[in-house]
N, C-alpha and C positions, 0 to 999 in steps of 0.2 A: 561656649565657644562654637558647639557648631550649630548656634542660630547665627553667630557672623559670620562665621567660613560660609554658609546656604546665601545671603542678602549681599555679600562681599567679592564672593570669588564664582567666575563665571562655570558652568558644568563645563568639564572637558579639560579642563586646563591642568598642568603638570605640578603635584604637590610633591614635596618632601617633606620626611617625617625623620627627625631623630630620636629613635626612638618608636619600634613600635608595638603596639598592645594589642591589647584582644577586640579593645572596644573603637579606638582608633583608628585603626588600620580597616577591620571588619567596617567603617561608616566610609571613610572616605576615599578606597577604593572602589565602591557603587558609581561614584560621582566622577574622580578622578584621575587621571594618569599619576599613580602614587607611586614614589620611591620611598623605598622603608630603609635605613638606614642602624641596626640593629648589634648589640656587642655580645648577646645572650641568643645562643643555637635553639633555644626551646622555642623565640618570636620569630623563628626566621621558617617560614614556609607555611603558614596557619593559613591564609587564604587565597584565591586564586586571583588574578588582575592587579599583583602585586608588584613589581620589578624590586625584589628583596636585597639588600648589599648587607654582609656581613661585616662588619669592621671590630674586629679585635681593640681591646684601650691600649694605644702606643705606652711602654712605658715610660719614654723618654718627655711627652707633649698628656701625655692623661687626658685624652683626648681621644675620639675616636682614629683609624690607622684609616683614612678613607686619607682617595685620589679627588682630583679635580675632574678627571676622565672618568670617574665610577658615576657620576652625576651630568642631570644635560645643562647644557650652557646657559638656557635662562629657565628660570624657573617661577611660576605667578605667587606659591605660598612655600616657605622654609616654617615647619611646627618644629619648635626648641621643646622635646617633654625627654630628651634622652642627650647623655648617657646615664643610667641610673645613679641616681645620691647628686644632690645639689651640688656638692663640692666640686665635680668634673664638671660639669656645665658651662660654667664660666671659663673655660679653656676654649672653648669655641673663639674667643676672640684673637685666638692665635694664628684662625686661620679664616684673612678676611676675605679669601676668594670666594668662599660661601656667601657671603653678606652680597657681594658685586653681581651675583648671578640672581639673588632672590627681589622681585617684587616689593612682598611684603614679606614682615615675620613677625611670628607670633612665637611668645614665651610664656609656656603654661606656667602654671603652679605660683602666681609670681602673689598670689597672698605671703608665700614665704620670702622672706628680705631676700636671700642670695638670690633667688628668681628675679624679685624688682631689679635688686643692683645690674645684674646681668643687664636685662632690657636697657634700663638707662644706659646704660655702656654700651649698648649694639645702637642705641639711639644716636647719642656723640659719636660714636665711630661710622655711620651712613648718615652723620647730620641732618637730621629729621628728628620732628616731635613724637615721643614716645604716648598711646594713649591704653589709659589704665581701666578696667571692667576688671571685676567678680574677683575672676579667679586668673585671669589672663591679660597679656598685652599687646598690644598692636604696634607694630614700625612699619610703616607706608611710604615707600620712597618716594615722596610729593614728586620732585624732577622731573622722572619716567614718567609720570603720566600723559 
């Protein structure tokens, strides 16, 4: 994944991450203006040139408890690898003002079915072709270009 975020997504530009890790977070803040989006206090402040938002799982949405004001208005790349366990992930489609703001997005892990499923469903929900590598997927809002 990050030989396409390097070929794909220009240095400087504003990423978000749901979701962030050790390994993650530590590569694409070098590069990036990165929002880390995180529901676990142990990933929230591990590295510097981070802009870190905590978000609690709403019980109500199982979903992260994030704003639309916690994040900026457009964004070049949204990375799907969080909230942890598959099963919450796919509640992102609940809340499509993240999808309106992002570029592209990418859905790690998506060897596993509910990762694909997901992608394909964020794919028909931003109407664009979904495309499949390795271990990850890409949604490219052709339009905006």
């Amino acid at each position: 994944m990050r030989n396409w975020i390097w070929q794909n997504i220009p240095r400087g530009e504003t990423v978000v991450e749901l979701g962030a890790g050790l390994v993650s977070t530590r590569i694409l803040r070098k590069r990036f203006k990165l929002f880390s989006v995180e529901e676990n206090l142990d990933f929230i402040g591990l590295y510097s040139n981070v802009a870190y938002i905590h978000a609690e799982i709403d019980s109500t949405t199982n979903w992260y408890s994030l704003k639309p004001e916690q994040l900026p208005k457009k964004f070049n790349l949204l990375i799907i690898d969080g909230p942890s366990g598959s099963h919450l992930r796919r509640n992102i489609l609940q809340c499509e003002w993240i999808f309106e703001r992002a570029q592209t997005i990418i859905v790690d892990d998506t060897w596993r079915e509910s990762e694909r499923l997901l992608a394909e469903s964020i794919g028909i929900k931003v109407k664009t072709s979904v495309y499949e590598h390795s271990s990850f997927s890409v949604i490219t809002k052709i339009e905006d270009r």
